[in-house]
N, C-alpha and C positions, 0 to 999 in steps of 0.2 A: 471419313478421312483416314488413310493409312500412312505410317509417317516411320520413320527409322533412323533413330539418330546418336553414330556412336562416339562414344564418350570412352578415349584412351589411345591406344595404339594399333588397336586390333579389327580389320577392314572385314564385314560379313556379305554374301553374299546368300540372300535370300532366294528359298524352293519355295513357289507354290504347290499349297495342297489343296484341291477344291471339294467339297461339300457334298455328298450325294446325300437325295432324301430320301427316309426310310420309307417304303412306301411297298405295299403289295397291295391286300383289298384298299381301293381307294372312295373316293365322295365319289357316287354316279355306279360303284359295282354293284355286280349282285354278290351274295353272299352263297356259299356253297350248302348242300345238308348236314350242318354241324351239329352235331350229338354231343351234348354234354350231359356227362353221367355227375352223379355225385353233388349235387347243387343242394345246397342246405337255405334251411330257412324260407322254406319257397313251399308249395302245396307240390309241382311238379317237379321231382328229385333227378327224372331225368329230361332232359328240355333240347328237343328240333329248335335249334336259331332262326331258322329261314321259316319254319311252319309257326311259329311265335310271334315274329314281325309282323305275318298277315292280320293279326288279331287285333292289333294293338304295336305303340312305337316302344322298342325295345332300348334303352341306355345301358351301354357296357359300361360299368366304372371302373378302371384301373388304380390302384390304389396300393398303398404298405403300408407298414404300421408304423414307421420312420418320420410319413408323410403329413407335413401338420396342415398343410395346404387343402387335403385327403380328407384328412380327421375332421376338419373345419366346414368342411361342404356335406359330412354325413349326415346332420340334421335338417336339413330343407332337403336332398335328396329323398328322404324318410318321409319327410311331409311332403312331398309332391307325390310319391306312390304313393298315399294314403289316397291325395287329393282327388288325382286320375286311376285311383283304383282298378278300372275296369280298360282305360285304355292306356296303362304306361305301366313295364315290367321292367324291374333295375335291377341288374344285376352288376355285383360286385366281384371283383374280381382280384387277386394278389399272384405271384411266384410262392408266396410264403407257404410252408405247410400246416396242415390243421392246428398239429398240438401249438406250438406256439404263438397262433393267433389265437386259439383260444383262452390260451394263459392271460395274454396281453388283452384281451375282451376283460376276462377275471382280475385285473391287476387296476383297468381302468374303472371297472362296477366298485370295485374297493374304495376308492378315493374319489368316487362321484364322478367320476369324468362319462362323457356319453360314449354307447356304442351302438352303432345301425343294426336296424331291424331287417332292410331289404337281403333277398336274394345273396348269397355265400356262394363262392367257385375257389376251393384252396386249390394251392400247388399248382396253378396253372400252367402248363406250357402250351396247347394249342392257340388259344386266343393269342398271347403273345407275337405267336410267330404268325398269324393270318393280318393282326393289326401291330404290327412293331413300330416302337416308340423307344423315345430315348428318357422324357424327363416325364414326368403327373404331377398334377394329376393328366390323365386322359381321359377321354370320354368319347365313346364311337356309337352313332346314334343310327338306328337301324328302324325300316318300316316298309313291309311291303317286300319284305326279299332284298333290299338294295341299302347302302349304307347312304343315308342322307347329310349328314353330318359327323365331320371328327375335330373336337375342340377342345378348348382346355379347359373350359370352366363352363355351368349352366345354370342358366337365369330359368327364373318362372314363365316369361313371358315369352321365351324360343321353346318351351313347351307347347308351352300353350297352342305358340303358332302350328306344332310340329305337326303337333296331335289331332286340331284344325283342317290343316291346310295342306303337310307334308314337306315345309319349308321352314329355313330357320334364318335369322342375319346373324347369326353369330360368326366371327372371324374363323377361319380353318385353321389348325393348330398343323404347323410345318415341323418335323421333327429332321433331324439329319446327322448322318452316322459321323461319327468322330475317330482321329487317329490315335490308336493306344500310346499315352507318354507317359511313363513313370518319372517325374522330376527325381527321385531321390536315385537311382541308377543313369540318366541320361541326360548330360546340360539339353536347354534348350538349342543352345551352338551347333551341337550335335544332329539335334531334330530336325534344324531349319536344312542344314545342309546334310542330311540323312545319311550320315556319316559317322560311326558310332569309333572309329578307329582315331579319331582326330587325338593327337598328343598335346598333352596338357604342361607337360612338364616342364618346359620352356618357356611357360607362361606366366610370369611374375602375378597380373594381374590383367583383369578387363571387365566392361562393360558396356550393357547397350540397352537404349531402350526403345520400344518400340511399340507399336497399335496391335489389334483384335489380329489374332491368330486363325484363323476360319477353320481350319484343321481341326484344332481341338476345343471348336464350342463353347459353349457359355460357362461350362461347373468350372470357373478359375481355380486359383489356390497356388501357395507359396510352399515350401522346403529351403530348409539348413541342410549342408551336407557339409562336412568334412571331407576334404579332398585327399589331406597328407596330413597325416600325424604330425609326423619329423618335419616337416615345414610349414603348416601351421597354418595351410592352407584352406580357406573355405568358401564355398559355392550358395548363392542363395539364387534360389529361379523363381521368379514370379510371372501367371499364364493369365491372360484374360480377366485382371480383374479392375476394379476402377480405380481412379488417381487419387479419391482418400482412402482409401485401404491401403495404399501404397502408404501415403503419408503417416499411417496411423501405425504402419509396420515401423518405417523407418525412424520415427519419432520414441515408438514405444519401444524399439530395439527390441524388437517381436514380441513382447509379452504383450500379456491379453490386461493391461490393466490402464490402457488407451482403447477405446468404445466407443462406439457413434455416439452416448449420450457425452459423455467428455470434449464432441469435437463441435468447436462454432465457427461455423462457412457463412464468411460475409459475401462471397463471390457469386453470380447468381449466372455463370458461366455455365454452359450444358455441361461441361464434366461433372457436374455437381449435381445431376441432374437427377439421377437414378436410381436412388435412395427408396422412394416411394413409388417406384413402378415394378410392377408383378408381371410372370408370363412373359409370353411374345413381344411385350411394350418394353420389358427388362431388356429382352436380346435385342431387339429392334437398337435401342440405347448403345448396348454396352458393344456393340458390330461399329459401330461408331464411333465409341469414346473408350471403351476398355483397353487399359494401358498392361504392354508387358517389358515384362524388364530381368535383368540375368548379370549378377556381378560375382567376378572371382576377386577374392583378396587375399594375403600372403601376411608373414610375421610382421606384427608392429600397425595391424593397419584396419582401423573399426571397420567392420562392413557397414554398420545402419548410419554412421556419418557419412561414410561412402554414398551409399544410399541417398542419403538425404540430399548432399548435395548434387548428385545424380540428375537427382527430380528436380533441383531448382536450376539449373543448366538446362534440362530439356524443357523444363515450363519456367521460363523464365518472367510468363504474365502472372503466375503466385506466389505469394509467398508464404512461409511455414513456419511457426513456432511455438514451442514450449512455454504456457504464461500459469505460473502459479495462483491457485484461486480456491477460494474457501467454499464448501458445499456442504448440504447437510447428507447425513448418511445415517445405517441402522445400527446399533448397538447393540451386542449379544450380551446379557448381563444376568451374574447368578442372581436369583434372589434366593436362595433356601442352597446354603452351602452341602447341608446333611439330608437333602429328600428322602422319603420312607421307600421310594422305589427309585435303585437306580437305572439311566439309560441302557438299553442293549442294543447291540446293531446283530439284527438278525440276516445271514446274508443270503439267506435263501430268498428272501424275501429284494425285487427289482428296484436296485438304490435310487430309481427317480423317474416321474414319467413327465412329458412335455406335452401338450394341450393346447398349441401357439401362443398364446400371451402369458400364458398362465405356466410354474413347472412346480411340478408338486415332488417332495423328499418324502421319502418312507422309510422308517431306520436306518438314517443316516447321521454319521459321527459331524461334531461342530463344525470338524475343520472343512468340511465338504460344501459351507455354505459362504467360506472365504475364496473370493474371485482376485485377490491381491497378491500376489508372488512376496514371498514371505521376507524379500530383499526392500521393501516399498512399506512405505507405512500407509496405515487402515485409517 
């Protein structure tokens, strides 16, 4: 459902931007005589792509070290090359280069975290640009010279089949290029009507809100900008993201100390919906229900009340509030005023690595484990 509905004095007229998919070698090509040199961790350091697939079904993994999605799928990866040994070669894949992937290998063996054994490709750019993609993980599964499958995630059992049969059911991962927006340079007013000359300055205040942007794709996200010092002027643009995040901004007056676990949705309305969907099933979702929204406000005039009630005028089927409630929480507590060793924060050493559920600190000061804005009490 696309919807646009504005809220103030100010009448927008909507550009579409439409969507092209990133797409070159596709499901069904053959693949060219790719020479990859420099492949670590592999018996064959330099490795024919298309004379490799003959032997056995090859998995490209795209992957970064950012990627907890990535990180998460590297041990059943690991165990499925072991598995099919003889008929399935993974190769992994990054932009990043050597030195600091290896570090981050070394940072994660530090603190027990896992690191994949399969096939190493740093600094990539050919793969890239033959299989261009926008989000990972990715994975481009190849056999026989021809790409059989390019998906987002993999099971054991679309193995199994691959390596079988030469077929998989796993869904096709659609990727699709998006239009460069900088929110902190460029209202969205500006973007929709590709007009970066528009004057502001006559504009006490406005806003508007509105459904999934198709232009700029699923990685939503919000900005604060200051428009005018001397008038006291400020912009908040929010792109593609869902209607509680919305609330959870305008509630928490942007601080991070409002959370998914803080928030209880009695509403079992599909906006609410997407919390616990990953991948393709995410965008499928949020092309549907992801809400955007763009307010200017001037001296004397909250923006997250603005805000807030922004949202309760365009969704006037929910409602939103602040209810104070008592919780249990962790308590950082001296025991040994005088310790024989005091702390050090070494900083050479990486203040924190993330693991998906799990984030681990390593020389890091107290304050770094407080997520409360120092205006709120703990």
């Amino acid at each position: 459902m696309k919807y646009i509905k504005i809220l103030g004095l100010l009448f927008i007229s909507l550009l579409s931007h439409a969507q092209n998919r990133l797409v070159n070698i596709d499901v069904g090509d053959e693949i060219p005589h790719i020479i990859l040199n420099n492949v670590y961790d592999s018996k064959e350091h330099t490795v024919n792509l298309r004379n490799l697939s003959n032997d056995r079904l090859v998995i490209i993994d795209f992957w970064a070290t950012w990627c907890g999605a990535c990180l998460k799928a590297m041990p059943m990866m690991d165990s499925l090359a072991m598995q099919y040994m003889d008929k399935l070669k993974v190769i992994t894949v990054t932009k990043e280069a050597k030195s600091p992937v290896l570090e981050f290998f070394k940072k994660r063996n530090k603190v027990g975290l896992y690191v994949h054994q399969t096939a190493k490709l740093y600094a990539d750019t050919l793969l890239y640009k033959l299989f261009p993609h926008y989000l990972i993980p990715h994975y481009v599964w190849i056999k026989n010279g021809k790409v059989i499958a390019i998906t987002e995630k993999v099971t054991r059992e679309a193995v199994e089949s691959a390596v079988n049969q030469g077929t998989i059911n796993l869904r096709k991962k659609a990727d699709k290029t998006v239009m460069q927006f900088d929110r902190y340079k460029k209202s969205l007013l500006q973007f929709l009507h590709n007009d970066e000359q528009l004057d502001f300055k006559n504009v006490n205040s406005y806003s508007f809100v509105m459904g999934y942007v198709d232009a700029l794709g699923p990685s939503g996200g919000y900005s604060n900008v200051t428009l005018d010092s001397s008038l006291h002027k400020k912009r908040f643009t929010g792109v593609n993201m869902s209607l509680e995040r919305f609330y959870r901004v305008a509630y928490g007056n942007s601080r991070t100390f409002i959370n998914e676990a803080a928030v209880d949705i009695t509403s079992d309305d599909a906006y609410f919906k997407g919390s616990n969907l990953v991948g393709m099933e995410y965008e499928d979702w949020l092309e549907k229900y992801g809400v955007s929204y763009e307010v200017v406000v001037g001296v004397g005039h909250d923006l997250f009340k603005k805000m807030a009630l922004d949202l309760q005028d365009a969704f006037p089927q929910f409602e939103a509030s602040l209810v104070r409630t008592r919780d249990s929480c962790l308590v950082l507590e001296f025991i040994d005023e005088n310790p024989e060793t005091q702390g050090k924060v070494n900083q050479e050493i990486d203040q924190s690595a993330v693991d998906n559920d799990c984030k681990v600190f390593v020389d890091r000061d107290v304050v770094s484990f407080v997520s409360v804005p120092k205006n709120q009490t703990a």
